[in-house]
TORPASE-335091 format. One record per residue (C-alpha): residue number from 1; residue in three letters; x, y, z. Coordinates in steps of 0.25 Angstrom, whole numbers, plus 2048, in hexadecimal, padded with zeros to 3 digits. Layout:
N
PT  NUM  Ala  X  Y  Z
...
***
This chain:
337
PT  1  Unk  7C4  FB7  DB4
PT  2  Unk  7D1  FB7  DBD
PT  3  Unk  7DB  FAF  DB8
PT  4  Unk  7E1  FAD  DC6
PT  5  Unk  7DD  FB1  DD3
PT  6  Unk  7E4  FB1  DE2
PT  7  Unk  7DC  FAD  DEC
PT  8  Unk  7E0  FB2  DFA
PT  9  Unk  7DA  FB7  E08
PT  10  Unk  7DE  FBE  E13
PT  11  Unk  7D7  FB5  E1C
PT  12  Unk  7E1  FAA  E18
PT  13  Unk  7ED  FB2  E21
PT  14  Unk  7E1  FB0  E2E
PT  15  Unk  7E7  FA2  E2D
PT  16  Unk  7F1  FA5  E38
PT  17  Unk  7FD  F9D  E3A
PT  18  Unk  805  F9A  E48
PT  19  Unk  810  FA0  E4A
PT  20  Unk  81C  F99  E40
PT  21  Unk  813  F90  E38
PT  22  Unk  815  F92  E29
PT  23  Unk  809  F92  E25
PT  24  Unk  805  F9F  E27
PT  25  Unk  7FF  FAE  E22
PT  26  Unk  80C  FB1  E1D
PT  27  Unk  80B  FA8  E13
PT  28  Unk  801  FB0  E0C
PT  29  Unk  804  FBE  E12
PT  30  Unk  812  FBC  E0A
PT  31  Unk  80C  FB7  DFE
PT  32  Unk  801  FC1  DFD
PT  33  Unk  80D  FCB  DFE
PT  34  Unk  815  FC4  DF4
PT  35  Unk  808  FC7  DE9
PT  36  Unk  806  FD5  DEE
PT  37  Unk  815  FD9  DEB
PT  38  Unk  812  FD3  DDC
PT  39  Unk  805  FD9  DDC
PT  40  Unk  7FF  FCC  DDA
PT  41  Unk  7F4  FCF  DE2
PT  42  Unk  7ED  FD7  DD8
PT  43  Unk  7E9  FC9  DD3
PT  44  Unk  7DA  FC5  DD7
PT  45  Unk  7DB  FC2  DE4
PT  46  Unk  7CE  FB8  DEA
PT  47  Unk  7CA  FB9  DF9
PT  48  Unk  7C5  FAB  DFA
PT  49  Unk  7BA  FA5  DFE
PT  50  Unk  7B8  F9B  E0B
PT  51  Unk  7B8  F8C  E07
PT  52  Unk  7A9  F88  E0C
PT  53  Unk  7A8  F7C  E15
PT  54  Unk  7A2  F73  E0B
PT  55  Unk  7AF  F76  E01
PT  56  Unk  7B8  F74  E0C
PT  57  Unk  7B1  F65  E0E
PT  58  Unk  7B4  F62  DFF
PT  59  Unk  7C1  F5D  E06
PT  60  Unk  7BF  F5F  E15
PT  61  Unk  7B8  F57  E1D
PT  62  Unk  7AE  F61  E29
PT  63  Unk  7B6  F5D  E33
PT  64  Unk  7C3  F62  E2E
PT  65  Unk  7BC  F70  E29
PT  66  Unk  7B6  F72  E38
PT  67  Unk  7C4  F6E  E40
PT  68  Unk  7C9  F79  E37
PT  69  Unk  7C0  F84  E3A
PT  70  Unk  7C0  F7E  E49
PT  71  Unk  7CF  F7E  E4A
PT  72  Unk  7CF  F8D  E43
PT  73  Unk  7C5  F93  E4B
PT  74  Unk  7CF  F8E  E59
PT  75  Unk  7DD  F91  E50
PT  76  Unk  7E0  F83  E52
PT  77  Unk  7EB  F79  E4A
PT  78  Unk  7E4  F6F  E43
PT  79  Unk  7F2  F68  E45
PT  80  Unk  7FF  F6B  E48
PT  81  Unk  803  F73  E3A
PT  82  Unk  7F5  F78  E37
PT  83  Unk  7EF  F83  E3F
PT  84  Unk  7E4  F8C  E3F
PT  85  Unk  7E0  F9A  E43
PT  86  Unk  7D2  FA2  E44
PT  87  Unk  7D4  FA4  E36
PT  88  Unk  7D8  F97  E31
PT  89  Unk  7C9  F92  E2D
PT  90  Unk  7C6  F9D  E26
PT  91  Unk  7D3  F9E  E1E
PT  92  Unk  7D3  F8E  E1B
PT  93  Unk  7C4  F91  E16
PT  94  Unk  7C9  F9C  E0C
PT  95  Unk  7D6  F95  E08
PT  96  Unk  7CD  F87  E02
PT  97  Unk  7C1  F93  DFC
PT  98  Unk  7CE  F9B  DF4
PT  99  Unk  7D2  F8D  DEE
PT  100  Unk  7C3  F8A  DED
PT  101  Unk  7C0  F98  DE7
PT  102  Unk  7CC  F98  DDE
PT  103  Unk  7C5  F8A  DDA
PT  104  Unk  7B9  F90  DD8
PT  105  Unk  7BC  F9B  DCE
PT  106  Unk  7C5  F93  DC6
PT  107  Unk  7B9  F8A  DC3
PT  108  Unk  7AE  F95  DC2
PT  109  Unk  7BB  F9B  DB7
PT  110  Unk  7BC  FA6  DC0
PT  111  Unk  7CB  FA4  DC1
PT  112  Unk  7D6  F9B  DBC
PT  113  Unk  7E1  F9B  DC6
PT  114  Unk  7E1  F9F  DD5
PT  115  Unk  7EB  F9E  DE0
PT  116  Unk  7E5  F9C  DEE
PT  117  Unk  7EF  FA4  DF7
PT  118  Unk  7E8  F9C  E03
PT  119  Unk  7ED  F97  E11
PT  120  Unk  7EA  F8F  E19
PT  121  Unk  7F0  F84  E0F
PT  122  Unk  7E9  F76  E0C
PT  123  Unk  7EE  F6C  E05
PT  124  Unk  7F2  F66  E13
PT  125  Unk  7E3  F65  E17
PT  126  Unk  7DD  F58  E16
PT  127  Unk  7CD  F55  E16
PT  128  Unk  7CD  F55  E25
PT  129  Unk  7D8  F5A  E2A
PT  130  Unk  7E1  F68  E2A
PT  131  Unk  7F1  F66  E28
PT  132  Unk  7FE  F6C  E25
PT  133  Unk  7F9  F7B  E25
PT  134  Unk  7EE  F77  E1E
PT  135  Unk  7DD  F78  E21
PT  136  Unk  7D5  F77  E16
PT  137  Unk  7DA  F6E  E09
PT  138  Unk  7D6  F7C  E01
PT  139  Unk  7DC  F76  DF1
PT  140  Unk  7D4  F6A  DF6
PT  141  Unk  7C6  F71  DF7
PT  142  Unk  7C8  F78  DEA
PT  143  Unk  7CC  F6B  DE3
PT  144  Unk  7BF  F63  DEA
PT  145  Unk  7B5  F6F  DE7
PT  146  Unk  7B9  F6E  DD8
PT  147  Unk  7B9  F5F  DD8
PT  148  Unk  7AC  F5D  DDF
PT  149  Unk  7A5  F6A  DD9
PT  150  Unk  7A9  F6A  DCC
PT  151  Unk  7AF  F5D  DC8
PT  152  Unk  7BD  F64  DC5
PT  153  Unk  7CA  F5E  DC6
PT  154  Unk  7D3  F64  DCE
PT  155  Unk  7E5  F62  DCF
PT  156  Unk  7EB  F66  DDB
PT  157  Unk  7FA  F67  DDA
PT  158  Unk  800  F69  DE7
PT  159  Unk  810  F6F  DEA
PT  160  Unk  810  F72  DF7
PT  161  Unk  81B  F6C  DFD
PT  162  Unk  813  F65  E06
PT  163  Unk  809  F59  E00
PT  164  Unk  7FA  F5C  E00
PT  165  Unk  7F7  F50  E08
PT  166  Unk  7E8  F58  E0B
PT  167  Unk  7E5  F5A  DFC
PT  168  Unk  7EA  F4C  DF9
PT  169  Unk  7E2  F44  E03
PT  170  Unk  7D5  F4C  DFF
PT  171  Unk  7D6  F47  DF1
PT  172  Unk  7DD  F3A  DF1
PT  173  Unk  7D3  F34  DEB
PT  174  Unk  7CD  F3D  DE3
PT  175  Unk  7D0  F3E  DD4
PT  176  Unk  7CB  F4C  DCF
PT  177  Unk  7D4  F53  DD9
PT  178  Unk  7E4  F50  DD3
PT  179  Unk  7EE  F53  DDE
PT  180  Unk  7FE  F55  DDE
PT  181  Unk  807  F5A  DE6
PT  182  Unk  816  F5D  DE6
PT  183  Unk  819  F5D  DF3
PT  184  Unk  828  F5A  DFD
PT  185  Unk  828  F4A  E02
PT  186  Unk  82B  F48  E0B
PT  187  Unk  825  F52  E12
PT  188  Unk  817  F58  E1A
PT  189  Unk  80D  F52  E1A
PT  190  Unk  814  F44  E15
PT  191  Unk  80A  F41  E0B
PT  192  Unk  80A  F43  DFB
PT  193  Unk  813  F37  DF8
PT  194  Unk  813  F36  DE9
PT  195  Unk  80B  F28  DEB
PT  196  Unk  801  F2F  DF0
PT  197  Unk  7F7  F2F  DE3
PT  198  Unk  7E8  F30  DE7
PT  199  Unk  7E0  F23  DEA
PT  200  Unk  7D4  F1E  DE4
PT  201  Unk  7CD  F27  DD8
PT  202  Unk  7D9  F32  DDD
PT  203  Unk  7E4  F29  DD9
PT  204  Unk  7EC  F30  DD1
PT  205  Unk  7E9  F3D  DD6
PT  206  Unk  7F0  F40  DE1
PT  207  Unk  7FE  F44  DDD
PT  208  Unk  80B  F45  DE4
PT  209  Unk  819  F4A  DE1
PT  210  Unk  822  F49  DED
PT  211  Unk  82F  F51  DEC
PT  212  Unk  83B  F50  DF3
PT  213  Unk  83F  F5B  DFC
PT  214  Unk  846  F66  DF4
PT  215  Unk  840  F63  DE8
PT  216  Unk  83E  F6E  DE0
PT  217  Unk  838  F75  DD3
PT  218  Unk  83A  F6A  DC8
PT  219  Unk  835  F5E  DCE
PT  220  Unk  829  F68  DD2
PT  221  Unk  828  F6B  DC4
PT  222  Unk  82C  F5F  DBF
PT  223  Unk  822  F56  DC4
PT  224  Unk  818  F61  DC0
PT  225  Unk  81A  F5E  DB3
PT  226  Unk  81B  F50  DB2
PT  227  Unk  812  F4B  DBB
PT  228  Unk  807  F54  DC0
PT  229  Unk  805  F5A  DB3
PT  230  Unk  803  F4F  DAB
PT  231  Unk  7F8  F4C  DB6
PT  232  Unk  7F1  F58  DB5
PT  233  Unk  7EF  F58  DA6
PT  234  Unk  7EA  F4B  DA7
PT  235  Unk  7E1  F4E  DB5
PT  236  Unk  7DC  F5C  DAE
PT  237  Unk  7D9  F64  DBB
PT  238  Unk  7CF  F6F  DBA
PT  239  Unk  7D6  F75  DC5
PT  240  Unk  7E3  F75  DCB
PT  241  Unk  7E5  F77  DD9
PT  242  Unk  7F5  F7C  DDE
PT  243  Unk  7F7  F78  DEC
PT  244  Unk  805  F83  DEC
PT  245  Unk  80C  F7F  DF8
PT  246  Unk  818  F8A  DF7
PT  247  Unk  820  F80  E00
PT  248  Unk  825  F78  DF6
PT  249  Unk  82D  F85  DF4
PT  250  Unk  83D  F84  DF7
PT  251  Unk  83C  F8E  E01
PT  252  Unk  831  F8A  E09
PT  253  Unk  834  F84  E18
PT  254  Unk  82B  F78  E17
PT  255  Unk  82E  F71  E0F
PT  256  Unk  83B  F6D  E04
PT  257  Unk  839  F6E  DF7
PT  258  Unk  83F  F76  DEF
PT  259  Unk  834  F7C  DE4
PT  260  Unk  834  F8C  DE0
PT  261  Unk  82B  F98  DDA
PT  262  Unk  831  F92  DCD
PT  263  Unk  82A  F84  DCF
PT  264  Unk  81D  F8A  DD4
PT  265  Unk  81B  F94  DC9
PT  266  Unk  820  F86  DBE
PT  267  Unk  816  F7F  DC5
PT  268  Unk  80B  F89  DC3
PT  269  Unk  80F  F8C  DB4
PT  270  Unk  80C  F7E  DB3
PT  271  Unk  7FF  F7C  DB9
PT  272  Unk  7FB  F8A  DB4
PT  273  Unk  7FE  F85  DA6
PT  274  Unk  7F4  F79  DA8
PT  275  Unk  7E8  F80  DAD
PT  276  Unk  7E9  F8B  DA4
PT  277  Unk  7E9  F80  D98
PT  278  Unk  7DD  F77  D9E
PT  279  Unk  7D5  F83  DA3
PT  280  Unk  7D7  F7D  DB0
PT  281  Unk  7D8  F85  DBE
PT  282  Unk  7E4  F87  DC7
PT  283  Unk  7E4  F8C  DD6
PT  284  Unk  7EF  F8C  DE0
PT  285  Unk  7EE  F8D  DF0
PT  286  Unk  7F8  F92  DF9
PT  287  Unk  7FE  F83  E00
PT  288  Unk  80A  F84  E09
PT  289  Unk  817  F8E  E06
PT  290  Unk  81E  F93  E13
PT  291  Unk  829  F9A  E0E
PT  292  Unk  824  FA9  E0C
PT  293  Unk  82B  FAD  E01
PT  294  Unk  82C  FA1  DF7
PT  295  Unk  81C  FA0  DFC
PT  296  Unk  819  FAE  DF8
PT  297  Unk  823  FAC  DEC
PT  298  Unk  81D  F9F  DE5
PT  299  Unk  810  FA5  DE8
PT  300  Unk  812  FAE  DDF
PT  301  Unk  819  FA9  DD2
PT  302  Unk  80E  F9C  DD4
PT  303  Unk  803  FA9  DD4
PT  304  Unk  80C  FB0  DC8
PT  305  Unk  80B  FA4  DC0
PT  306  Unk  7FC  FA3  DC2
PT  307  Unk  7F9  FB1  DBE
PT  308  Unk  801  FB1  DB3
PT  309  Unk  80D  FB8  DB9
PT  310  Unk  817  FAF  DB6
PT  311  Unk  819  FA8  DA9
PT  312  Unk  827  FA5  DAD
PT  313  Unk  82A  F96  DA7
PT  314  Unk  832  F90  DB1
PT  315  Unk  837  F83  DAB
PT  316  Unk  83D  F77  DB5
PT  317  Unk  846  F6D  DAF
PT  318  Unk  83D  F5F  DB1
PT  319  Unk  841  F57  DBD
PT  320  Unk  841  F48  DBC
PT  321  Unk  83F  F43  DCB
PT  322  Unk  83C  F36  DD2
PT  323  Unk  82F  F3E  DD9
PT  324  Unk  829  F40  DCB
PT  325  Unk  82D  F32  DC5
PT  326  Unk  825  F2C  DD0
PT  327  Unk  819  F34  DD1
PT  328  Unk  817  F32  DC4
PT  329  Unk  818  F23  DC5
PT  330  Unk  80F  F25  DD0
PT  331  Unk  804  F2C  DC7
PT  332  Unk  807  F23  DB8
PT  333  Unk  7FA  F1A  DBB
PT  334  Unk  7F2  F28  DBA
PT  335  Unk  7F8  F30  DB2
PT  336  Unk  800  F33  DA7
PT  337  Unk  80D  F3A  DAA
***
């Protein structure tokens, strides 16, 4: 059995960008390059699957799925930020089968970690409708197939530095799917308010930590241990899901926070730690990350500290901040922080 895999595609670079948007091939072209120069790519690397049209309707309603493969076939936006070439469909289909692969083989112990080097991203998508860069919702499918398949429970903790409003909306009210994001407020899309809990048998579920602008590595890692933590031991995921949006990173142009490889790799450590000692899964998929070298850079120490590359113990000095103080408040009636 692998212990961790890459997933990755050629056909994800057919996914081509208008001239100037940032969301592009060289997001992965550069990354690719990054891993070649370490020799990172003699790891086993999975050409993934296509996502079937029944898994992409775990989440997606048929309508949504068609104006895809419509708006593909004609390279049209789906709206003003979100656009598609002749090879968009086929490159969304593959980026939700590498999570839902990499879901797979973690269940069928085939693997214990993968990272999903994917585009187009996808917490943006909601269940009917294509947003921010985003067309299909693809840590959504892989958590709903596990869910609905196989009565897993699935966490997925989000750091793009934009809020999954797509992945939150999907499964507001659902309580085998725990959600959190870190994520920049205010900021695109304007949702993720650290209110914004779950409803009904999801209350609870849904957690949100918004950061001021500039916020950096300790707060990250500070509200890691002291609230998400404590949640996960007590919600006992069998998988864990990273939505790793590299534009939370201080050099990226989209955003303002102020996080670095040394946060994402503590992150990691941490979450590594947790599956390792509960025999629980762990995948990451490519989110946002428009700044080329800190893309390609945290990339790879996130990917050094799932292989087993770096052991560095990177320590931050705990941060107490008003954010954690209430999100905590927030979450007290379910659970024990």
């Amino acid at each position: 059995m692998a212990d961790t895999a890459i997933f990755y595609s050629d056909d994800f670079l057919e996914h081509k960008a208008p001239r100037g948007h940032p969301e592009n091939e060289q997001r992965l072209i550069s990354i690719i390059k990054t891993l070649v120069e370490v020799n990172y790519l003699d790891m086993t690397i999975i050409e993934p699957r296509q996502a079937t049209t029944a898994e992409l309707e775990l989440v997606h309603t048929k309508e949504h799925i068609a104006a895809v493969k419509k708006a593909s076939a004609n390279a049209l936006n789906l709206d003003p930020d979100t656009y598609t070439s002749a090879g968009s469909y086929n490159a969304a289909l593959k980026a939700a089968g590498a999570a839902l692969q990499a879901a797979e083989m973690i269940n069928n112990n085939e693997l214990e970690q993968a990272f999903c080097l994917l585009r187009p991203p996808g917490h943006h998508a909601t269940s009917d409708n294509a947003m921010g860069f985003c067309l299909f919702n693809n840590v959504a499918v892989a958590a709903s197939w596990l869910s609905r398949n196989y009565n897993k429970k699935v966490a997925i903790l989000d750091f793009d530095a934009h809020h999954g409003n797509g992945t939150q909306d999907i499964f507001y009210e659902d309580d085998s799917i725990l959600y959190c994001s870190w994520h920049q407020w205010p900021h695109y899309p304007g949702t993720g308010w650290l209110s914004d809990i779950g409803s009904g048998k999801g209350k609870g579920f849904s957690i949100n930590i918004p950061l001021p602008a500039y916020s950096a590595d300790n707060i990250f890692i500070s509200s890691l241990n002291k609230i998400v933590m404590p949640v996960i031991k007590h919600f006992k995921p069998q998988l864990i899901l990273v939505s790793a949006g590299y534009d939370s990173h201080a050099d990226d142009p989209l955003s303002s926070l102020s996080f670095t490889e040394k946060g994402y790799c503590a992150f990691f450590s941490k979450i590594k730690e947790y599956c390792q000692s509960t025999d629980a899964g762990l995948i990451a998929c490519l989110e946002g990350g428009y700044d080329l070298g800190s893309l390609s850079d945290s990339a790879l120490k996130s990917l050094e500290v799932l292989a087993d590359t770096n052991r560095e113990n990177i320590v931050f000095e705990i941060e107490e901040h008003e954010v954690i103080s209430k999100v905590s408040r927030e979450l007290q009636d379910f659970w024990k922080l």
